[in-house]
C-alpha positions in Angstrom: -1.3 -25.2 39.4 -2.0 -23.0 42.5 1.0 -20.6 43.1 1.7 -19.5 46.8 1.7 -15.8 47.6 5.1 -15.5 48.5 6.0 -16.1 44.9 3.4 -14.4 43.3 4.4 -11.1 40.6 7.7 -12.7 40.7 9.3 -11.6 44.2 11.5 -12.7 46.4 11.4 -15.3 49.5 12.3 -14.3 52.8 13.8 -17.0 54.8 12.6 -16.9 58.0 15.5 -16.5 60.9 15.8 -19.8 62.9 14.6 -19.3 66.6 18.1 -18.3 68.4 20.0 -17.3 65.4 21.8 -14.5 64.8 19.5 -11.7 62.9 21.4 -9.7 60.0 20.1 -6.3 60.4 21.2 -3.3 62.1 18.9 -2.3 65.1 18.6 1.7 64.8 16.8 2.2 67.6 20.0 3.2 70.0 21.5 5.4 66.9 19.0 7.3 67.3 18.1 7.6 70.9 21.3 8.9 71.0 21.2 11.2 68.4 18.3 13.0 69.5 19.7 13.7 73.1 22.8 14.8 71.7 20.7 17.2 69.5 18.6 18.2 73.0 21.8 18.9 74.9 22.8 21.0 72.4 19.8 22.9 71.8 20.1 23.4 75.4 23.6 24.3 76.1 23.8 26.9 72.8 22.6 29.5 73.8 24.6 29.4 77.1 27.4 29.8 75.2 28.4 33.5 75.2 31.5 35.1 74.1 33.7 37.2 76.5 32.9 38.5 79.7 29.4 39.3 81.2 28.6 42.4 81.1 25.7 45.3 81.8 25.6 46.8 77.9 23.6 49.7 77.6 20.1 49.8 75.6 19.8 51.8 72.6 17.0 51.5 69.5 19.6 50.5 66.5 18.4 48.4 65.0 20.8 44.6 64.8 23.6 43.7 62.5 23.5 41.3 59.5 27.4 39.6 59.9 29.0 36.7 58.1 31.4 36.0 60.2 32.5 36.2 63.7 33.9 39.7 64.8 36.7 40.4 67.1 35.2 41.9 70.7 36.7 43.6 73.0 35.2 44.1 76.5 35.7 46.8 79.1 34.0 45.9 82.3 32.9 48.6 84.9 37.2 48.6 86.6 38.2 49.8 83.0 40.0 45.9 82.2 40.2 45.4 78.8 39.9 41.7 77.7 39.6 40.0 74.4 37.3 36.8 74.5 38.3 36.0 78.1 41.8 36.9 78.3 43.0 40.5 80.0 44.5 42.8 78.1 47.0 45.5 79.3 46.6 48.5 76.8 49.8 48.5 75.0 49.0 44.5 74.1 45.4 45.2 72.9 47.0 46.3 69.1 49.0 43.4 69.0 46.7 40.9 70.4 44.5 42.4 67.2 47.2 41.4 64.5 47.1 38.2 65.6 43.7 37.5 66.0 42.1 39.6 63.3 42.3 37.1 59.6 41.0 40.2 57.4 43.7 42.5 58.2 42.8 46.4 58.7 39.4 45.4 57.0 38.2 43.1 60.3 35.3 44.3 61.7 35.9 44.7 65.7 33.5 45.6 68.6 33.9 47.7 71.6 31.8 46.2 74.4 31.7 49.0 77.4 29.3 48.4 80.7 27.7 50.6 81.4 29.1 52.1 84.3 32.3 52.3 82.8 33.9 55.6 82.2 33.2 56.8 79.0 36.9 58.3 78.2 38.1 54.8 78.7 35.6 53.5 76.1 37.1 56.8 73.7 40.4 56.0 75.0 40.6 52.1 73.5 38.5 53.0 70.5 41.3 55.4 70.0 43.9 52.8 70.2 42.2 50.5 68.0 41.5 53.0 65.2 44.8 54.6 65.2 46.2 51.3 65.0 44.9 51.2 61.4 41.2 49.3 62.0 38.9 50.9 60.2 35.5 49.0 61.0 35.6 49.9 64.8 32.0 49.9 65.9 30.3 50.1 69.7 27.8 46.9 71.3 24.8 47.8 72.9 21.7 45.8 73.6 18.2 46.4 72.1 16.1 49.1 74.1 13.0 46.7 75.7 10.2 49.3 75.8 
């Protein structure tokens, strides 16, 4: 009364897949090749992703932000153009370009991005439109001194 050792404690039998026949399990391998170059491409492509236009921001020691959400930015490049994300702005469009895009109301937290060379009565001057518009969380971007 010898028992084999596939059927010993009880468990199953595995039949054995007939040379040529069709194999009932799903390969993986492929999913996740794929998966992790998708995950490389996008750990590459991230932080290339920068909102609005390029510009030369001017160094200062505050310290960084702690957000939630996304705020709305507004960029002045070094001509004095005004533009929201990408899109130009003309100055009597910036408050209503605001309403739209600003979900919070009065309450939305928006940024003033100014190059550096740009004229710093123009920076005043669209603060001043924003915040007598009725915004009252109007703050000013700059980038982290490096010394």
């Amino acid at each position: 009364m010898a028992m084999s050792a596939g059927t010993a404690g009880g468990g199953r039998r595995r039949r054995r897949a007939r040379s040529g026949g069709a194999i009932n399990e799903i390969n993986m391998t492929p999913f996740i090749d794929v998966m992790l170059v998708l995950l490389i491409i996008f750990m590459v492509a991230a932080p290339m992703m920068t909102v609005g236009v390029p510009l030369d921001l001017p160094q200062t020691k505050a310290a960084p932000l702690n957000m939630d959400s996304k705020p709305v930015t507004l960029s002045i490049k070094e001509t004095g153009q005004v533009f929201l994300g990408d899109a130009e702005l003309t100055d009597e469009a910036i408050v209503g370009k605001l309403a739209e895009v600003a979900k919070q109301g009065f309450e939305e937290r928006i940024f003033v991005r100014g190059a550096k060379q740009v004229d710093y009565g123009r920076v005043a001057q669209i603060m001043s439109l924003v915040t007598s518009a009725g915004y009252k969380r109007v703050a000013l971007v700059t980038e982290p001194d490096q010394r």
